[in-house]
Every structure is written in structure tokens, then in C-alpha cells.
ROPA-802773 format. One record per residue (C-alpha): x, y, z; residue in three letters; residue number from 0. Coordinates in Angstrom, 1 decimal. Each point is the difference from the previous one (the first is absolute). Layout:
N
> X; Y; Z; Ala; NUM $
...
***
This chain:
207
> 10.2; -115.1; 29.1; Unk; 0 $
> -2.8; 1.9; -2.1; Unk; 1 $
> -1.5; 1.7; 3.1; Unk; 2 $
> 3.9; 1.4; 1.0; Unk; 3 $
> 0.7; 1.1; -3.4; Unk; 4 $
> -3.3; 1.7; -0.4; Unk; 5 $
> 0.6; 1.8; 3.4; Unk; 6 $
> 3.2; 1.6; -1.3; Unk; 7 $
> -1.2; 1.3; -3.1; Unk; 8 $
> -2.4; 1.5; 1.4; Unk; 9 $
> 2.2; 1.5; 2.7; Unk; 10 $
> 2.5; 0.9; -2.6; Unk; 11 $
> -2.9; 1.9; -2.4; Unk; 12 $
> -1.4; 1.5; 3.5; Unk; 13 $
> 3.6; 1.7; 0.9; Unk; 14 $
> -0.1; 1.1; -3.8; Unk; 15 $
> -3.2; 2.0; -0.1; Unk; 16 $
> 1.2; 1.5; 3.9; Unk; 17 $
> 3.4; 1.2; -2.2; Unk; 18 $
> -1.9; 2.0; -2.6; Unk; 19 $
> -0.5; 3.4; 0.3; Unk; 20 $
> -2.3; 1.7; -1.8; Unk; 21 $
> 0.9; 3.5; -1.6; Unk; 22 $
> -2.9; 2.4; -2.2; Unk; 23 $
> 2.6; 2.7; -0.2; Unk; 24 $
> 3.9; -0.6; 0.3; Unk; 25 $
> 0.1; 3.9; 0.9; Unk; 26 $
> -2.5; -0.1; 2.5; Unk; 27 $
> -0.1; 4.4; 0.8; Unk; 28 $
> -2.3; 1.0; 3.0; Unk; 29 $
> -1.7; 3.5; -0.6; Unk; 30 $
> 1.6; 1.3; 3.7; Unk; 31 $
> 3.3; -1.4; -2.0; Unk; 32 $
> -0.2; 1.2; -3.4; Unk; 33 $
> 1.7; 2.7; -1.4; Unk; 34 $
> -0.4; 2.4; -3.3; Unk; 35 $
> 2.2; -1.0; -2.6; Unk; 36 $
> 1.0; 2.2; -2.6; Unk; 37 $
> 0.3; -2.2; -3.7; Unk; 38 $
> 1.6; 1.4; -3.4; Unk; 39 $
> -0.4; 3.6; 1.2; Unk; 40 $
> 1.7; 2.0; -2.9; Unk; 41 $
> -0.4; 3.5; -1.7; Unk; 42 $
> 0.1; 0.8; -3.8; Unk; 43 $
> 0.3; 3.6; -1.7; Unk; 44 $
> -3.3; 0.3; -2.7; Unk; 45 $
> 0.0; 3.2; -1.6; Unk; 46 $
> 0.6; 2.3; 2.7; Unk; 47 $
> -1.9; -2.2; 2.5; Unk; 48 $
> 1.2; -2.6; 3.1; Unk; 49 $
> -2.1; -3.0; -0.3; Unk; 50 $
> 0.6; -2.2; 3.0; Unk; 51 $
> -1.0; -3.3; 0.4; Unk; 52 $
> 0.3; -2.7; 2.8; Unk; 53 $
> -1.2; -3.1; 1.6; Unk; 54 $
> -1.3; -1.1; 3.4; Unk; 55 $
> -1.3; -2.9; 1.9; Unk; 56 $
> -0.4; -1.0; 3.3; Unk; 57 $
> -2.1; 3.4; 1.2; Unk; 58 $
> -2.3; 0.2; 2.5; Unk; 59 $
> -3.4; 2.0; 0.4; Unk; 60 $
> 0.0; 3.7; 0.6; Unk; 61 $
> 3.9; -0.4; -1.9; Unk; 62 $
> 0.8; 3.3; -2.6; Unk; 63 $
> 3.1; 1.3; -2.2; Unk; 64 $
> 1.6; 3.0; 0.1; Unk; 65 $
> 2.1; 1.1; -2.9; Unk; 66 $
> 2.6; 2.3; 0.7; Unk; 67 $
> 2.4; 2.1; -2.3; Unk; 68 $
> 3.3; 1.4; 0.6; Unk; 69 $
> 2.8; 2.3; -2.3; Unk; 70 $
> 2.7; -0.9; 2.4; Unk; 71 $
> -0.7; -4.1; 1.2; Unk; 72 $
> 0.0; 1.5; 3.1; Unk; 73 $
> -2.8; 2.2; 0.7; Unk; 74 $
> -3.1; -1.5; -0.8; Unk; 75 $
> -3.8; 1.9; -0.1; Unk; 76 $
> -3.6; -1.8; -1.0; Unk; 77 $
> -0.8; -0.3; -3.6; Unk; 78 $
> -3.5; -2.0; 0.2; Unk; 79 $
> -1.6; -3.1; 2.2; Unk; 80 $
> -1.5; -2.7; -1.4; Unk; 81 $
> -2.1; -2.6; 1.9; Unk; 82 $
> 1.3; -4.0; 0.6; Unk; 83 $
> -2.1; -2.7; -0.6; Unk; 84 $
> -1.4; -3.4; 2.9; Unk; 85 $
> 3.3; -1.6; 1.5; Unk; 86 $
> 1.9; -2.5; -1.9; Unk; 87 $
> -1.8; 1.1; -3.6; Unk; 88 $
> 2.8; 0.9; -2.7; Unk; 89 $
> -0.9; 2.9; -1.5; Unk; 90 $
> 1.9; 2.5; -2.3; Unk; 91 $
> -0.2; 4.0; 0.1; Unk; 92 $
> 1.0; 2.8; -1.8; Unk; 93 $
> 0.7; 3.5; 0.3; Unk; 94 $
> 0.9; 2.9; -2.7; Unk; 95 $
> 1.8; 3.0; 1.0; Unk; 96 $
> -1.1; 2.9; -2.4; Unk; 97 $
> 2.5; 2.5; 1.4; Unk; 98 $
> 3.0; -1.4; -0.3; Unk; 99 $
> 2.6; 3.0; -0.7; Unk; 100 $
> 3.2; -0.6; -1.4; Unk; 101 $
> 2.7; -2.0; 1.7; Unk; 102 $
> 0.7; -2.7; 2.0; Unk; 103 $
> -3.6; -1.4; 2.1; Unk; 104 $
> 0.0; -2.3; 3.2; Unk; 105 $
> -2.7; -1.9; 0.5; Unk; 106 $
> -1.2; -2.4; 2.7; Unk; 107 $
> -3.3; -1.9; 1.7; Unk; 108 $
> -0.7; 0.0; 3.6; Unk; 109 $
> -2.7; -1.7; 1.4; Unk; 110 $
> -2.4; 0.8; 3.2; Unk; 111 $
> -2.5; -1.5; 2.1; Unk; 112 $
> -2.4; -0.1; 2.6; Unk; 113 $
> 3.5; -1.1; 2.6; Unk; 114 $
> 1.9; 3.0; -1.1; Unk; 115 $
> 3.4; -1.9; -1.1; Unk; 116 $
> 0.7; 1.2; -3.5; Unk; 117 $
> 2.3; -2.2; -2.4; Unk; 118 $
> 1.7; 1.5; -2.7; Unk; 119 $
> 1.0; -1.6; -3.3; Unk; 120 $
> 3.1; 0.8; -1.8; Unk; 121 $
> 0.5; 3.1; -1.8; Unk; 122 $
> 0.2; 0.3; -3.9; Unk; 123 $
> 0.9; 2.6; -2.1; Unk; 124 $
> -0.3; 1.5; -3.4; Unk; 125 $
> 1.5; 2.9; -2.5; Unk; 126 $
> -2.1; 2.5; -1.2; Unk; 127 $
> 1.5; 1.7; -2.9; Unk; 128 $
> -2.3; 2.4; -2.0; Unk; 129 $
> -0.1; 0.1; -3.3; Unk; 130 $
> 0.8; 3.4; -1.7; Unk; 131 $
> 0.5; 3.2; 1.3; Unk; 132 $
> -3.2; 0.4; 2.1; Unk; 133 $
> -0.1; 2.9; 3.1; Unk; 134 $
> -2.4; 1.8; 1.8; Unk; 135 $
> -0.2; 2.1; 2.6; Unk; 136 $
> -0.6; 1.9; 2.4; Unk; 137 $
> -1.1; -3.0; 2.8; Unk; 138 $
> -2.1; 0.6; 2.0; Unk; 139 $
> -2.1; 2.1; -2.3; Unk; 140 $
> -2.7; 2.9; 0.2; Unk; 141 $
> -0.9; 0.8; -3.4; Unk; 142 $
> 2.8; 0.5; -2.8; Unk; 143 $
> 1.9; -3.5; -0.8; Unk; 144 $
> 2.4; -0.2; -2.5; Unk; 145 $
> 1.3; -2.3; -1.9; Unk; 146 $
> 2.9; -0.9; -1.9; Unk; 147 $
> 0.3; -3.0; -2.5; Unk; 148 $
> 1.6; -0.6; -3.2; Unk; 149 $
> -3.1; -1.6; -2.1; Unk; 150 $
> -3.6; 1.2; 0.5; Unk; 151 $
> -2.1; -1.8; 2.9; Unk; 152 $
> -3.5; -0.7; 1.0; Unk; 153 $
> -0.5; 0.9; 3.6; Unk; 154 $
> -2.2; -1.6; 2.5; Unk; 155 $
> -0.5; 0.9; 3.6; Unk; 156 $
> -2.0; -2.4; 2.0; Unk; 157 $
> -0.3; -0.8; 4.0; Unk; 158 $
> 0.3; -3.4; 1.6; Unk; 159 $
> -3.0; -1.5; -1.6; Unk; 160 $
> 0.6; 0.4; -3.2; Unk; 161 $
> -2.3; 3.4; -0.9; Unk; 162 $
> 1.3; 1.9; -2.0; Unk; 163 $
> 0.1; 3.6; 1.0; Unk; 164 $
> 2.0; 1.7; -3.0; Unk; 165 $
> 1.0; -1.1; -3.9; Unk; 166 $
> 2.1; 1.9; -1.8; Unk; 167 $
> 2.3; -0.4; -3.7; Unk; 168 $
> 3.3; 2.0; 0.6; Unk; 169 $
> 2.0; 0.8; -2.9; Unk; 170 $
> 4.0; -0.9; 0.5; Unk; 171 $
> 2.2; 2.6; 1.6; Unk; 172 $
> -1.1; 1.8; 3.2; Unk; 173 $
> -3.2; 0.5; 0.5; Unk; 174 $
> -2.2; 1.9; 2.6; Unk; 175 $
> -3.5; -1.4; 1.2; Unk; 176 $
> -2.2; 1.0; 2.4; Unk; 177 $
> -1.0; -2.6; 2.6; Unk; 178 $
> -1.9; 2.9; 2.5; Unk; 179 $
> -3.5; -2.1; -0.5; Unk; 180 $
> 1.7; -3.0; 1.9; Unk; 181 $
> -1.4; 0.0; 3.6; Unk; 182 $
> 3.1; -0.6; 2.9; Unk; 183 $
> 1.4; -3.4; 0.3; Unk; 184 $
> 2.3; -2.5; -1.7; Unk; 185 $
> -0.9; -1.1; -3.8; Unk; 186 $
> 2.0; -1.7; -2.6; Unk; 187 $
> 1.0; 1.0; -2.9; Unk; 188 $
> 0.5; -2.2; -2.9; Unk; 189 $
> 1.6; 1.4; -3.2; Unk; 190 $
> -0.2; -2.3; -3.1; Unk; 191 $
> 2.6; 1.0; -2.5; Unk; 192 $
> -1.6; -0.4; -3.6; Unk; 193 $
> 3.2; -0.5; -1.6; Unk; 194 $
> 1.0; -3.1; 2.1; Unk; 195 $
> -3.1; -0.7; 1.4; Unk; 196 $
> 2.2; 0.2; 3.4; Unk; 197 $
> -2.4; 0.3; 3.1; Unk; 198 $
> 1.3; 2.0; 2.7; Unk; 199 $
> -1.6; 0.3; 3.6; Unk; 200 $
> 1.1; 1.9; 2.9; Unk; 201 $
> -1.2; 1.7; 3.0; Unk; 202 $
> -1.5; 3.6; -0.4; Unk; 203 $
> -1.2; 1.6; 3.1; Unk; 204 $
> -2.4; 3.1; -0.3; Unk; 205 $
> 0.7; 2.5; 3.0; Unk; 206 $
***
């Protein structure tokens, strides 16, 4: 009687431990499977500036953003790329549009690879209203550039990296500078009124 009860628990704990199945990740994702997701992407209007900022997981090697911009939703050109991080890490970015404009921005992520099949995230968007009465012009410019503003300013012109190629105070009303030093290309030019301590940056391209 001993020997037949022994012999079914021991059958019974042996069909137990053949039942279990082991699982190290309830979300199991295989790198030929995974795909780029797009977490908490959002935009927020700081002083004149776009700051975006996202997060992503599930990348694989070789795996890179493109932000793109858009004034219609619709069509969209390249703002910057930034690089992604080993597959399955959780990383967060950011991104700061200096050139904003005034109006309504679109903004959204795509990301590309080494097998050529882009994903897109969804697109957000923001209102840029400028504060004051702040104009210049002409746009493309070759050496004159005037500007128009209701308190005085401090001007800066500097390219994509940051150097800054031109400082300037402006007193309110319209003022004329002269910009002919810049070499051709596209600059930005950031006007801090020192009334409001507003900061203002758009696009300025020197023909």
C-alpha cells in the first residue's frame, strides 16, 4: 500500500514539473521582430524655441531619427537626425528648434535603418505667437536688413553650431543694420527684447 501511494505521488509531482512553463520575459520580442516605438513624443513653445522631446525602445543597431517640420501637417522637410541607442534599451531624446517663425508648427519622428522601412510616429504640433511687434526683412538678404520692433533689441546672428557671427543692440522702431560681413548660407537670428526679456529666433538667410 506504501509502495502504490508513493508511485503516484511521484507520478502526480512528475506531470506537475512537465506542466510548468518557464517564462524570463512575458513579452518575449526577437530583434528580426521588433519594431521602433515612439513614447510620450510631445512639443512645447520656450521663448521663441520648439523643444521636442520623445521616447524609444525596442531599436536595433545602425537605427537613427529624423525630425521633420511642417507649416501645413502636410508637407514635411528634415529639421535634424539624431542617433538611436542598442535594441531594446529605453532611452529618451530631445530636440530644440531655434527657428521656429510664427504660427502653427508640425512636427513628427521617422525612423530609418540599415532594411530601408521607415516608421513614422505621430505628428504634434505647436503655436508660435511672438511676442511684440518684431519684423525684419528683406529674406533672403545681401547686406542691408531691417528691422522693425516696438522695444529695443539685442541681435545675434549665429550658424548651426552655435558661433556667433554678428551682435548687435537695436533701439525700438525701425532700424537698419548691415549684415554684408555674413558669408552665404542660412544663420539664425535671435533677437532678445530687453523690455520683456522675450527671445525671438527665426531663420535669416544671407544671399
Amino acid at each position: 500500500m506504501s509502495k502504490l501511494w508513493l508511485t503516484l505521488v511521484a507520478a502526480m509531482l512528475s506531470c506537475a514539473v512537465l506542466g510548468q512553463t518557464i517564462v524570463d520575459n512575458p513579452f518575449p520580442v526577437s530583434e528580426k521582430d521588433s519594431v521602433p516605438l515612439f513614447l510620450n513624443f510631445g512639443v512645447i513653445d520656450h521663448n521663441g524655441m520648439a523643444i521636442l522631446t520623445w521616447r524609444s525602445s525596442m531599436l536595433k543597431p545602425g537605427d537613427y531619427f529624423i525630425v521633420e517640420k511642417s507649416k501645413d501637417g502636410v508637407h514635411f522637410d528634415i529639421l535634424g537626425a539624431i542617433g538611436g541607442r542598442p535594441l531594446n534599451s529605453d532611452s529618451s531624446f530631445s530636440l530644440t528648434d531655434n527657428a521656429v517663425g510664427n504660427g502653427m508648427l508640425y512636427y513628427r519622428l521617422r525612423i530609418s535603418g540599415k532594411n530601408g522601412s521607415p516608421s513614422y510616429s505621430k505628428t504634434v504640433s505647436t503655436s508660435v505667437n511672438l511676442a511684440g511687434d518684431f519684423r525684419f526683412y528683406p529674406n533672403p538678404v545681401d547686406k542691408l536688413l531691417i528691422i522693425r520692433s516696438v522695444h529695443a533689441l539685442k541681435i545675434q546672428v549665429m550658424d548651426a553650431n552655435g558661433v556667433i557671427w554678428f551682435n548687435q543692440d537695436v533701439d525700438a522702431g525701425i532700424q537698419i543694420i548691415n549684415v554684408s560681413t555674413l558669408q552665404k548660407g542660412s544663420y539664425i537670428l535671435q533677437a532678445k527684447d530687453k523690455e520683456t526679456n522675450t527671445v525671438i529666433s527665426e531663420q535669416l538667410i544671407k544671399g
